[in-house]
SETI-113967 format. One record per residue: x, y, z of N, C-alpha, C in turn. Coordinates in steps of 0.02 Angstrom, whole numbers, padded with zeros to 5 digits, always signed. Example, Ala and Ser with C-alpha at 12.3 -4.5 7.8 and 13.67 -1.06 7.14 Angstrom:
2
+00660-00284+00390+00615-00225+00390+00660-00165+00390/+00642-00112+00354+00684-00053+00357+00645+00002+00394/
***
This chain:
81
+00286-02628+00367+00263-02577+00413+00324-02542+00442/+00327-02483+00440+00381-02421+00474+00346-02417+00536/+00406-02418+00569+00389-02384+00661+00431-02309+00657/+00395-02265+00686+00399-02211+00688+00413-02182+00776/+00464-02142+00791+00463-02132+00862+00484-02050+00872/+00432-02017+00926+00422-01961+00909+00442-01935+00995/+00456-01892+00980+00476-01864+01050+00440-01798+01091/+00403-01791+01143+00342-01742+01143+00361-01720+01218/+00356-01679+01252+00347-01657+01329+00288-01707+01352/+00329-01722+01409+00295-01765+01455+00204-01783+01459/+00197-01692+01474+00120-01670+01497+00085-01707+01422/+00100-01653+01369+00078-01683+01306+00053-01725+01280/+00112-01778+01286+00118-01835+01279+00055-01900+01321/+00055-01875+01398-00002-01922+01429-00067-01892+01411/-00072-01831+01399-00139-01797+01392-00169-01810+01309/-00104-01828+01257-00113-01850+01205-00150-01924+01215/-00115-01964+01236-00128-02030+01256-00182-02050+01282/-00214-02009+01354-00264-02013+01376-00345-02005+01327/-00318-01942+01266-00370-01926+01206-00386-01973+01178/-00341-02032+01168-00329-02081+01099-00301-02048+01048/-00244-01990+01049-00224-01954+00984-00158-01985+00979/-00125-02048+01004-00077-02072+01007-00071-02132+00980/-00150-02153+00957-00153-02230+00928-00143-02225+00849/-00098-02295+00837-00084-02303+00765-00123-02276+00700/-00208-02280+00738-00237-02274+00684-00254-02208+00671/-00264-02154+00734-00289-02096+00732-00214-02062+00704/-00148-02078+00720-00089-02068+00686-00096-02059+00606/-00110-02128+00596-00105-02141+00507-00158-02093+00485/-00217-02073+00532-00276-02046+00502-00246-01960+00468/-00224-01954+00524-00202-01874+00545-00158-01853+00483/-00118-01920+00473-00031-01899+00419-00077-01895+00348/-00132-01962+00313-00158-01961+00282-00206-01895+00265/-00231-01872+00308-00266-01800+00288-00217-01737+00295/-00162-01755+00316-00116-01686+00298-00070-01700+00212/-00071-01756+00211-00039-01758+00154-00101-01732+00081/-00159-01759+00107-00200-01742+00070-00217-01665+00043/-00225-01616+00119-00225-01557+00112-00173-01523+00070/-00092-01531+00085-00045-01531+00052-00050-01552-00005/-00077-01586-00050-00100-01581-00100-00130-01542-00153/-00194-01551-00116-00239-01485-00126-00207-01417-00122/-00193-01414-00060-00145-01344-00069-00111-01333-00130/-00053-01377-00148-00005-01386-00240-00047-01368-00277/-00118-01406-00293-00147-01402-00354-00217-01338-00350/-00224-01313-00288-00273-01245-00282-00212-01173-00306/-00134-01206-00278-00085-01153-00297-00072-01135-00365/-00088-01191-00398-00067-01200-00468-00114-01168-00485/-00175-01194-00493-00246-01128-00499-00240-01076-00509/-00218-01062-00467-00208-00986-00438-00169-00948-00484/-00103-00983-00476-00038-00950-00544-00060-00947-00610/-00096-01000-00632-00116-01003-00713-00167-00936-00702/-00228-00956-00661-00282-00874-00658-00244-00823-00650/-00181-00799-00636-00142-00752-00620-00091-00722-00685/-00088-00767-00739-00060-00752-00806-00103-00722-00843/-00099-00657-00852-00144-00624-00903-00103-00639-00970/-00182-00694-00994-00173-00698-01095-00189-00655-01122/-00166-00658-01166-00207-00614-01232-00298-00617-01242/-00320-00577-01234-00394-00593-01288-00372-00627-01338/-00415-00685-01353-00428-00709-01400-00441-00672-01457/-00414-00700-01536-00422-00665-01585-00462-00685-01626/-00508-00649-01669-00563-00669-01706-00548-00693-01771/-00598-00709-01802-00568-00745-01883-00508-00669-01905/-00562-00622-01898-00530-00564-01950-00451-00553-01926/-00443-00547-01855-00419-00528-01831-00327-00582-01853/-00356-00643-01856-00302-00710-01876-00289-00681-01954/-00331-00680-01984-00332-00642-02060-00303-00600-02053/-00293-00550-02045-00266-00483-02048-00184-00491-02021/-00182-00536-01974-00096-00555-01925-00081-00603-01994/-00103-00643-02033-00052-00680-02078-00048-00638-02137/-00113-00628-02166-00078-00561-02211-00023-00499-02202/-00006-00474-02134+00040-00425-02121+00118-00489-02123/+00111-00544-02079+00156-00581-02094+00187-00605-02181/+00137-00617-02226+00157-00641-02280+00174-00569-02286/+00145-00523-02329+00184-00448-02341+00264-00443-02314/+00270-00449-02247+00332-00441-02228+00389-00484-02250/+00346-00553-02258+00401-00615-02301+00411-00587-02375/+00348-00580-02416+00365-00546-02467+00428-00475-02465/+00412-00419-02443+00459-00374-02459+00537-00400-02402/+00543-00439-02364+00612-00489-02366+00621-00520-02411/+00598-00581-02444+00615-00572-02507+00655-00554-02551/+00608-00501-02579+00621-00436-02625+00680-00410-02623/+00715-00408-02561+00755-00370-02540+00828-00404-02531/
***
């Protein structure tokens, strides 16, 4: 177990205390759901960037057909040449 010691203005601090927002557990509760959010945040960001890369349309049979035939042609007359 880590002890942790935090330093707050006076007022804060008793008015924290008086809440129960100062106990170990509502502590661990608080760090545990920010780390969580922070999370979420990373992986809704990541989301975001991939939806933000415009791909290509997808290409159809013909369309794959037609790109390797222009490719072989071009290997052919290299080749040739």
């Amino acid at each position: 177990m880590t002890t942790v010691q935090i330093t707050l203005p006076d007022q804060l601090a008793q008015e924290a205390q008086r809440a129960g927002l100062l106990s170990p557990a509502r502590l661990e509760q608080w760090i545990r759901e920010e780390l969580r959010a922070r999370q979420l945040d990373t992986f809704f960001g990541a989301l975001d960037r991939m939806a933000a890369i415009d791909d290509p349309a997808p290409m159809s049979p013909e369309d794959v057909a037609e790109e390797i035939a222009r490719m072989r042609a071009g290997r052919r007359t290299h080749a040739s040449t």
